[in-house]
C-alpha positions in Angstrom: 34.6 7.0 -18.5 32.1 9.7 -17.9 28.4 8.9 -16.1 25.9 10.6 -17.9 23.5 12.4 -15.7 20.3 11.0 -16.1 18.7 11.8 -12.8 17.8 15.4 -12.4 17.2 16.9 -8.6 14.4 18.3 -9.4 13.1 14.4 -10.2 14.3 13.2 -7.2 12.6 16.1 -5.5 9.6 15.3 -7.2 10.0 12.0 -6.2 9.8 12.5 -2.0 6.6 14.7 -2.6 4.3 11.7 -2.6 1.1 12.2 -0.6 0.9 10.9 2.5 -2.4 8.8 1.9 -0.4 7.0 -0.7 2.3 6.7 1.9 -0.3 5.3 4.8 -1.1 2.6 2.4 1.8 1.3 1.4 2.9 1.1 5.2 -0.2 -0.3 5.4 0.6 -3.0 3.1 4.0 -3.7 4.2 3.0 -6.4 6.4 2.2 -10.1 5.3 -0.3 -10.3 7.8 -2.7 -6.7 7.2 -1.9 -8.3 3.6 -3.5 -11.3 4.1 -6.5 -9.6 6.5 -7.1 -7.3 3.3 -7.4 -10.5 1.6 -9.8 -11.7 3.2 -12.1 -9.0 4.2 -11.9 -8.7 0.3 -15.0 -11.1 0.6 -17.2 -9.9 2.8 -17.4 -7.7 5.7 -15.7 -9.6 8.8 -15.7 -9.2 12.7 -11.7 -9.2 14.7 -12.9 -12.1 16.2 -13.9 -14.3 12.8 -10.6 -13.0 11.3 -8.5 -14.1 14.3 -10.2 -17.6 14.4 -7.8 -18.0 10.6 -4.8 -17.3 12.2 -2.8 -17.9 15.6 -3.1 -14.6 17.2 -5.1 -12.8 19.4 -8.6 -10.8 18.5 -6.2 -7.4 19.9 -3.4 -8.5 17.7 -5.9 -8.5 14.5 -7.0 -5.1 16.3 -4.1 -3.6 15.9 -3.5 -4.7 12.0 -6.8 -3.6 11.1 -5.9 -0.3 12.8 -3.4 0.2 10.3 -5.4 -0.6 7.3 -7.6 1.7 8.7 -5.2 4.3 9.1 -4.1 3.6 5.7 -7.3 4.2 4.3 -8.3 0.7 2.9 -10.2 -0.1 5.7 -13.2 1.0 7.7 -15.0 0.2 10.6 -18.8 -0.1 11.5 -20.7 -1.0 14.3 -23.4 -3.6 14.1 -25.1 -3.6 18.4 -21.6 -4.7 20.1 -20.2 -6.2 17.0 -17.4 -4.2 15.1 -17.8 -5.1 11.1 -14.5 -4.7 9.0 -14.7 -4.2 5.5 -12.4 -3.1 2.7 -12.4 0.6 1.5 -13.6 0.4 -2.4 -11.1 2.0 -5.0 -8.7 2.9 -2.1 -6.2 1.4 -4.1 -6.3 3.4 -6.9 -4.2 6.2 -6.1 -1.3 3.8 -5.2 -1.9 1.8 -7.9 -1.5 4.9 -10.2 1.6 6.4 -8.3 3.2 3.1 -8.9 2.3 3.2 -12.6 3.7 6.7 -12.7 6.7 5.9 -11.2 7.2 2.2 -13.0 7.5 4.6 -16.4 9.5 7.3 -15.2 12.3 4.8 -14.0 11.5 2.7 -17.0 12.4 5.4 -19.5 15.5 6.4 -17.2 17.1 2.8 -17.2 16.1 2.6 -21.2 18.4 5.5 -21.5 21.1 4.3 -19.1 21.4 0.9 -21.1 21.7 3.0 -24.1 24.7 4.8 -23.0 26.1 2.1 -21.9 26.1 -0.1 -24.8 27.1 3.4 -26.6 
């Protein structure tokens, strides 16, 4: 029996072209934990040391996911006197959100065909 060929190269090509902003977040979000941090900091601006006092780790360990967010882009940083304010990044999301969406249809319509020519 004969695979059809449903995947082009040029889609997979297309495929490892994603931006590296969208590619910062999702390493960004790959971790329970900066998961969880984005959680909460979806409520309010937070210090290292409020968000550490929720979990057993130390203020650096937070430190260190928060750099990540940051360097992901769904976090920023500000200075308040010798307090360090976290907050999220509005609408960072987006663009991931909408590469997802993107790709969720393209592999959609690609396993829609596949089951077709399977059952054909």
């Amino acid at each position: 029996m004969r695979i059809p060929q449903l995947f082009k190269p040029s889609l997979v090509l297309r495929c490892r072209s994603v931006p590296d902003s969208i590619t910062a977040t999702f390493a960004a979000l790959a971790d329970d934990t900066r998961r969880r941090l984005l959680d909460q900091l979806s409520n309010g601006p937070m210090t290292a040391t409020q968000l550490s006092d929720s979990y057993d780790m130390s203020r650096q360990a937070v430190v260190k996911h928060l750099t990540a967010l940051a360097d992901g882009g769904l976090v920023q940083a500000e200075r308040s006197g010798r307090e360090v304010f976290y907050s999220v990044v509005p609408n960072q999301l987006d663009s991931a959100a909408q590469w997802l969406q993107r790709t969720g249809a393209k592999w959609d319509k690609r396993l829609s065909m596949l089951e077709r020519k399977l059952k054909s």
